[in-house]
C-alpha positions, 0 to 999 in steps of 0.5 A: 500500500503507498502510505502516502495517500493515507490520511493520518489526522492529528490525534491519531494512536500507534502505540503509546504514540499520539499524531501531532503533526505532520513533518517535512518529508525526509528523502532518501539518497535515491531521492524518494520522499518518506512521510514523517510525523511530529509524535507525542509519546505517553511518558511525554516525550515528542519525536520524529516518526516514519509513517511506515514504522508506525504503521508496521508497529516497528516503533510504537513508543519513544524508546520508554516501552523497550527500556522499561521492557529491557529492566524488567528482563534483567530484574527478573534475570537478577531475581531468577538466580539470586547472586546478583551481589555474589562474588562470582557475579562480578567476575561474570560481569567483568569477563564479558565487558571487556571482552565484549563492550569497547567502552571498557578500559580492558576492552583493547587487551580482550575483545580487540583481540579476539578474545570472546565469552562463549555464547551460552555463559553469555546467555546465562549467568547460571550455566555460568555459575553451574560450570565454575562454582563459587568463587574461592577466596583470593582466586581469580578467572585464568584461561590456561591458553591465554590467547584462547577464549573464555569457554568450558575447557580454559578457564580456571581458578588461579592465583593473581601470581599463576596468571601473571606467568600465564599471559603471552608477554612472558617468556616460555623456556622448556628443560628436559622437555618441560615447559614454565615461564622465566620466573618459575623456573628461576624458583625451582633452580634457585636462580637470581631473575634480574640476572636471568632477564639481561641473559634473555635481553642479550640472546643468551641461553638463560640457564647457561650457568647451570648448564656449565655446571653439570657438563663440569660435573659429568667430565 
């Protein structure tokens, strides 16, 4: 039907919203002319309104039905479970915000690089919750493969000081077929870092000292 020989009069209800008035037309890039009107939603407010998303239902308020509609769901998603105050809930929150909201701070270390929450503990909180359990105290989410994303399989409870040495800047070294970051292996050999670091800074091998020592100890 060709909208534009309909007669829409003042008064007039689509929705929450009321016809005020006609407005200039708005033309498309291609030059075809779309009737728009002057509306007055219930809560108030006025706004432009294409003919055709009255008549197609698309718009039926000034955006209060959606916002309003968009509350409830997440009072009633917060409701549903009850951990809306926990610990883990936080921790939910966070992981998809930086991965998923370009608004976050975190967002250029997670999301820009492509790193991603699964669909369904991005759906629910609850498969979520089913899947981690509660938060132990002094831990904190880890992806063991810390370019893989965040999904069942790679996540775990760690340690800030087992996910510092699991990130993609620290560097791997692999002894008789085992494979730590730098610093771990500086524990278990007893080695110094700061002079382990200017080893590795200078392209040597940062064991060399101890690999010496058993060539000595074997002639």
């Amino acid at each position: 039907m060709d909208t534009r020989l309909l007669e829409i009069k003042p008064g007039d209800r689509y929705g929450m919203l009321s016809i005020v008035a006609e407005a200039p037309r708005y033309r498309k890039p291609s030059g075809i002319p779309i009737r728009m009107f002057v509306c007055k939603c219930d809560c108030g407010t006025e706004k432009q309104v294409r003919l055709s998303s009255l008549r197609e239902g698309t718009t039926v308020s000034c955006g209060c039905f959606h916002k309003a509609n968009a509350g409830r769901a997440l009072r009633a998603a917060v409701t549903t479970h009850g951990k809306s105050h926990t610990p883990l809930y936080y921790v939910w929150q966070a992981m998809i915000q930086r991965c998923h909201s370009p608004k976050n701070k975190s967002y250029q270390r997670y999301g820009a690089r492509g790193i991603s929450v699964c669909q369904e503990w991005r759906d629910s909180f609850e498969a979520f919750s089913d899947y981690m359990g509660p938060r132990p105290i002094g831990l904190t989410i880890d992806r063991k493969n810390s370019v893989g994303n965040y999904e069942p399989g790679n996540v775990r409870w760690a340690t800030y000081t087992e996910q510092a040495r699991n990130t993609r800047r620290n560097h791997l070294h692999t002894i008789n077929g085992e494979t730590k970051c730098l610093a771990e292996w500086c524990e278990i050999l007893n080695e110094p870092w700061t002079t382990v670091k200017k080893r590795v800074a200078a392209g040597h091998d940062p064991f060399i000292r101890l690999r010496r020592e058993r060539c000595d100890r074997r002639s």
